[in-house]
FIMI-968869 format. One record per residue (C-alpha): x, y, z; residue number from 1. Coordinates in Angstrom, 3 decimals. Example, Ala and Ser with C-alpha at 12.3 -4.5 7.8 and 13.67 -1.06 7.14 Angstrom:
<atoms>
12.300:-4.500:7.800:1 .
13.670:-1.060:7.140:2 .
</atoms>
This chain:
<atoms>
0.000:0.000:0.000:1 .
1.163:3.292:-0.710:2 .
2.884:5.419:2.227:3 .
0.923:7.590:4.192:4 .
0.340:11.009:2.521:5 .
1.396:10.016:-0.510:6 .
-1.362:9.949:-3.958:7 .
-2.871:6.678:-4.462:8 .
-4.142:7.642:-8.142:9 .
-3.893:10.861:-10.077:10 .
-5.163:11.535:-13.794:11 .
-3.841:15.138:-14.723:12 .
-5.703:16.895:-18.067:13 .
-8.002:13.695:-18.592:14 .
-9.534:14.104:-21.629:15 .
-12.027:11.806:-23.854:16 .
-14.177:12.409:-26.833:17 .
-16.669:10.055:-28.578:18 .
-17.713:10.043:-31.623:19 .
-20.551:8.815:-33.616:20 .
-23.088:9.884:-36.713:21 .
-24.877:11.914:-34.374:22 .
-21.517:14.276:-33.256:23 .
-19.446:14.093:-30.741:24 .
-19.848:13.773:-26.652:25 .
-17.053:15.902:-24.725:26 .
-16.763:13.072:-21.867:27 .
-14.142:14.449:-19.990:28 .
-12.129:17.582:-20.853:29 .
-9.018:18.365:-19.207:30 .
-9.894:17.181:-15.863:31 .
-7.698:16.952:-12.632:32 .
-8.655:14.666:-10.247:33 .
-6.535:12.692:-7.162:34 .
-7.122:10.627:-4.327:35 .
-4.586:10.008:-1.247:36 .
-4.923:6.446:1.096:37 .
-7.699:6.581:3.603:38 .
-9.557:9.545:1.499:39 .
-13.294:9.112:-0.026:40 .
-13.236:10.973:-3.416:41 .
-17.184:11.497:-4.802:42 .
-17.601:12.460:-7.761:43 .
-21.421:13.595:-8.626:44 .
-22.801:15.921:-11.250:45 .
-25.930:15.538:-13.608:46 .
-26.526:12.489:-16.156:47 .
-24.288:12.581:-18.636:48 .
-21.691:14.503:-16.576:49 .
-18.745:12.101:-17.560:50 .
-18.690:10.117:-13.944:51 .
-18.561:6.945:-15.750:52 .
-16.154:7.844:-18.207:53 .
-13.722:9.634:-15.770:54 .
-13.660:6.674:-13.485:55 .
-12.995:3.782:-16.488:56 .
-10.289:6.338:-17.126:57 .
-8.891:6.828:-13.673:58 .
-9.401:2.765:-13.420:59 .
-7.042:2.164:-17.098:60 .
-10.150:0.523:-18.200:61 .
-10.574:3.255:-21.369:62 .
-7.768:5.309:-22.439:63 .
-7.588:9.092:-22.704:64 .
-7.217:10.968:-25.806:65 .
-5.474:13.607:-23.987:66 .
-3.570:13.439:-20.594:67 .
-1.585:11.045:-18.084:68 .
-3.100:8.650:-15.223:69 .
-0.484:7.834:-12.226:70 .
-0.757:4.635:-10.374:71 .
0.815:5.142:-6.950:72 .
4.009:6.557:-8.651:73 .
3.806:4.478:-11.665:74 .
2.720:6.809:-14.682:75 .
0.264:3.722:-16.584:76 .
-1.190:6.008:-19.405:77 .
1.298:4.850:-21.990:78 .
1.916:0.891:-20.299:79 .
0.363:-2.174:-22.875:80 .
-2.578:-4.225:-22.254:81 .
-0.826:-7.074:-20.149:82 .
1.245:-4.040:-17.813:83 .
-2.340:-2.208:-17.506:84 .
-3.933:-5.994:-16.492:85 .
-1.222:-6.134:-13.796:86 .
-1.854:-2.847:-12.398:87 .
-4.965:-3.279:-12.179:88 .
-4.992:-6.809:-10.587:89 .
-2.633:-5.921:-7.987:90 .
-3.215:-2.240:-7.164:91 .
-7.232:-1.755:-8.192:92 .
-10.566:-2.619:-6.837:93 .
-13.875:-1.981:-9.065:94 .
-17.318:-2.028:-7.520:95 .
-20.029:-1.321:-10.400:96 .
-24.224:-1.364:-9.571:97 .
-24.680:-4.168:-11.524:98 .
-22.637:-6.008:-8.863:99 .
-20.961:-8.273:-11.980:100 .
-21.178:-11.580:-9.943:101 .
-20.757:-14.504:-11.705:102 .
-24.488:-16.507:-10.910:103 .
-23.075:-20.417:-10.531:104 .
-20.245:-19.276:-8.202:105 .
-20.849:-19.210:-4.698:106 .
-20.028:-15.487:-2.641:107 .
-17.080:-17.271:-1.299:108 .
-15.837:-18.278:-5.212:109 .
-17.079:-14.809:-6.440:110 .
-14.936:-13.608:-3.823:111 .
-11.391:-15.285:-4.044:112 .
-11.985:-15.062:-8.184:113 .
-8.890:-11.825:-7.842:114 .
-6.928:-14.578:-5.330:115 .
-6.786:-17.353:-8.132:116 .
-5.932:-15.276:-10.938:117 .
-2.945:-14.182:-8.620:118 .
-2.032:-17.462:-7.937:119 .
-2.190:-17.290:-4.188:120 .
-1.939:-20.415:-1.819:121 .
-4.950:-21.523:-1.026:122 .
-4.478:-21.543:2.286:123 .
-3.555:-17.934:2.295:124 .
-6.541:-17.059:-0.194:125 .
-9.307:-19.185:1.912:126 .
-8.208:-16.552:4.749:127 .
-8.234:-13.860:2.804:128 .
-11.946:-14.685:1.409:129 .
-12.482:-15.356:4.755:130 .
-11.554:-12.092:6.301:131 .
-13.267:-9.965:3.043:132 .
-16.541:-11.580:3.841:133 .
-16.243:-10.751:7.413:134 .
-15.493:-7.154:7.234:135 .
-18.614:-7.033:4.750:136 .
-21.050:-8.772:7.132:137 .
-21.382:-12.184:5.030:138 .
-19.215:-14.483:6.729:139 .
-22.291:-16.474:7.393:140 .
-23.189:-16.431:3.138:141 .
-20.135:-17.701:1.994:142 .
-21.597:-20.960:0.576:143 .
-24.781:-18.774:-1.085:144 .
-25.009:-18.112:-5.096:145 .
-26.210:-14.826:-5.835:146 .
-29.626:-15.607:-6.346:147 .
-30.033:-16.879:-3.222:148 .
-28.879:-13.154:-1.611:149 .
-30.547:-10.216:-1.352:150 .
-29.628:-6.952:-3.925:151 .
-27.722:-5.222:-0.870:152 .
-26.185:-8.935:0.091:153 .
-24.828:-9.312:-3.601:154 .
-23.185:-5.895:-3.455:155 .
-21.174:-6.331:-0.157:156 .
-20.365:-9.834:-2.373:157 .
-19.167:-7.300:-4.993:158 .
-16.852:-5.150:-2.170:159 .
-15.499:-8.409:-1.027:160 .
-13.842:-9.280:-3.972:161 .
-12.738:-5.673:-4.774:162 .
-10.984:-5.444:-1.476:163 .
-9.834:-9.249:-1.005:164 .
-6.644:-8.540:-2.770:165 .
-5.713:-5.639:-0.470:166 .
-5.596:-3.063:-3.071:167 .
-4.290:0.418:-2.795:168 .
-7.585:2.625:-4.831:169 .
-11.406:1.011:-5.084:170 .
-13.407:2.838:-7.983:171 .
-16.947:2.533:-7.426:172 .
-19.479:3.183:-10.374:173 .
-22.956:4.151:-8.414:174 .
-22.630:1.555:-5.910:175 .
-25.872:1.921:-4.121:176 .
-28.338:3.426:-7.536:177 .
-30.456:-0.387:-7.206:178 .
-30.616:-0.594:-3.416:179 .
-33.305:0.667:-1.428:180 .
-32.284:3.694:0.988:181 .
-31.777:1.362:3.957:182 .
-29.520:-1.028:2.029:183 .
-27.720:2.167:0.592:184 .
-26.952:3.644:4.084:185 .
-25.544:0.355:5.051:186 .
-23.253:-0.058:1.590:187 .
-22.189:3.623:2.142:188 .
-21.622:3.005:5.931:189 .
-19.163:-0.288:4.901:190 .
-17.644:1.569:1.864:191 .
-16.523:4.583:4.499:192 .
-15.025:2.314:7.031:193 .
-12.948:0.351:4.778:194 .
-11.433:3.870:3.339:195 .
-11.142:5.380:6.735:196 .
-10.123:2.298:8.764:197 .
-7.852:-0.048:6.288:198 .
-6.091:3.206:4.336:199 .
-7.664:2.506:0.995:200 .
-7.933:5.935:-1.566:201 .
-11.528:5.116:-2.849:202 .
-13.323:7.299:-5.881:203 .
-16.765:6.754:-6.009:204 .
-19.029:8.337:-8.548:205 .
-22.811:8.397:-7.042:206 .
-26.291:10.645:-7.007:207 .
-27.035:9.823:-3.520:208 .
-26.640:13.363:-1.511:209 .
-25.619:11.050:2.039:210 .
-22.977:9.656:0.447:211 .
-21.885:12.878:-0.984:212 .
-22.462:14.133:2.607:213 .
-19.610:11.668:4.091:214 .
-16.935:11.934:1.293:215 .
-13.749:14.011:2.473:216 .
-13.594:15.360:-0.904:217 .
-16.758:16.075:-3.749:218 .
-15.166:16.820:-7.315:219 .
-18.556:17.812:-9.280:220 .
-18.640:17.431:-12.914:221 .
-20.830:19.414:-15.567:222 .
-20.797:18.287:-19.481:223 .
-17.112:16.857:-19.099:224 .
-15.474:19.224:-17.130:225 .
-14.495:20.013:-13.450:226 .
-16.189:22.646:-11.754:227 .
-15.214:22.038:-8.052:228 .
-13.318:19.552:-5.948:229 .
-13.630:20.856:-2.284:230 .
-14.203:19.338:1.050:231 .
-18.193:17.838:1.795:232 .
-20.457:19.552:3.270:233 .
-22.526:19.303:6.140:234 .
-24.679:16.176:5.835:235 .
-27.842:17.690:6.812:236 .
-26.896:20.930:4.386:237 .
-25.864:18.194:1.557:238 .
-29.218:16.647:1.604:239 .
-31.499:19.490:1.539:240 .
-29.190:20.721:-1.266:241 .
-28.679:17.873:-3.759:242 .
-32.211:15.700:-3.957:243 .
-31.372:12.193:-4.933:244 .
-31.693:11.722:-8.961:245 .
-32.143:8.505:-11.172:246 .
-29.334:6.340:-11.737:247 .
-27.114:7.527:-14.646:248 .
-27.802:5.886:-18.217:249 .
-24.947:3.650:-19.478:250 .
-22.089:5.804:-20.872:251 .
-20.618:4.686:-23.709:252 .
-17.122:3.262:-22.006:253 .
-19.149:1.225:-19.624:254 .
-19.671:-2.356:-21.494:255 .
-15.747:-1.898:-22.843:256 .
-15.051:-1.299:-18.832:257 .
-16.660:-4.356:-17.768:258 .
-15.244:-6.364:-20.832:259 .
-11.723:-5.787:-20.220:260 .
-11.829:-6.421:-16.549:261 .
-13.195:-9.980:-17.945:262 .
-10.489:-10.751:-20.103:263 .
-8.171:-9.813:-17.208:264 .
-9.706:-12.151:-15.417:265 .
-8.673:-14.964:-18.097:266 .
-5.208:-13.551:-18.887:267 .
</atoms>
């Protein structure tokens, strides 16, 4: 893990166009964004802002047209497919609100899926799965497919495996937009004491104005571009401020995101 103080991730002048018969979509333009060990990043803005985009970005899962992405201190904007795969094995943990659990594995398989790609002993990666599913409240689950668990159940199955292979940044795509607001607070409450408590650097892109409320920092992005990155505020000012708003429509990087984490997976 990276030393205290020190940036966890950093994308400097991130910028990324798409471009189809209908025009093209400014998805990010020239944005600055970092996030140090034990800080909760949240980015928010309108659908359509870029979130989605800027994250895949941040996570090496789409590449910028424009501007560099650092990795701890490893600059991975330029690296090739099988040095990104690496990085992002060892030093990465993805959360998306489709939870992306594979259906005939169990929570405990789902879980230690990072662990075998690795190549960890087993007796080492049965702790490990162990400990993940204890810190997310499951320990009881393991055995459990995902249809057999709840939506807010499959999710902490989904932080479980992001975290089981102690990495340094988790990137979280609208982790709670399909629970309910109960199931939410409790998500939100996990995903904050696993930052705060284990020294990950976590950026989280999200609607919801509680967790806005509990980041340490909220970047908020408008049509692609940065218009503030400054300290929370107040919980109780936060949600009178920012009502809660539908989950954000599929940007266009998202299936590419989620396809290239499953070919890491196979590499």
């Amino acid at each position: 893990m990276s030393r205290a103080g020190a940036t966890a991730l950093r994308g400097e002048g991130l910028t990324r166009t798409f471009r189809s018969a209908a025009g093209e979509v400014h998805a990010c333009v020239e944005v600055d964004l970092d996030a140090r060990p034990g800080e909760l990043v949240v980015v928010t803005g309108p659908s359509g802002a870029g979130k989605t985009t800027l994250l895949n970005l941040l996570g090496t899962l789409d590449r910028p047209d424009a501007g560099r992405v650092w990795v701890g201190e490893t600059e991975v904007t330029a690296l090739d497919e099988d040095a990104l795969a690496e990085i992002r094995r060892r030093d990465l943990g993805f959360v998306f609100q489709s939870f992306g659990l594979i259906p005939v594995l169990s929570a405990a398989e789902n879980v230690e899926l990072p662990l075998r790609i690795a190549r960890t002993d087993p007796a080492e990666r049965d702790a490990r799965v162990a400990e993940a599913l204890r810190l997310v409240g499951l320990a009881d689950h393991a055995a459990q497919r995902p249809a057999e668990l709840s939506g807010g159940q499959q999710q902490r199955v989904g932080i479980a495996r992001a975290i089981v292979a102690e990495p340094r940044v988790l990137i979280a795509d609208e982790p709670t937009a399909q629970l309910d607001s109960r199931t939410a607070a409790a998500v939100m409450d996990l995903i904050v004491d696993l930052v705060h408590t284990r020294g990950i650097a976590a950026v989280v892109a999200t609607h919801d104005p509680i967790l806005r409320a509990r980041a340490d920092r909220v970047a908020e992005l408008h049509d692609g571009r940065l218009i503030a990155a400054d300290a929370a505020e107040p919980a109780s000012d936060a949600a009178a401020a920012q009502p809660a708003e539908p989950a954000a429509p599929t940007q266009p990087a998202e299936p590419a995101a989620e396809g290239r984490l499953r070919r890491d997976r196979r590499r």
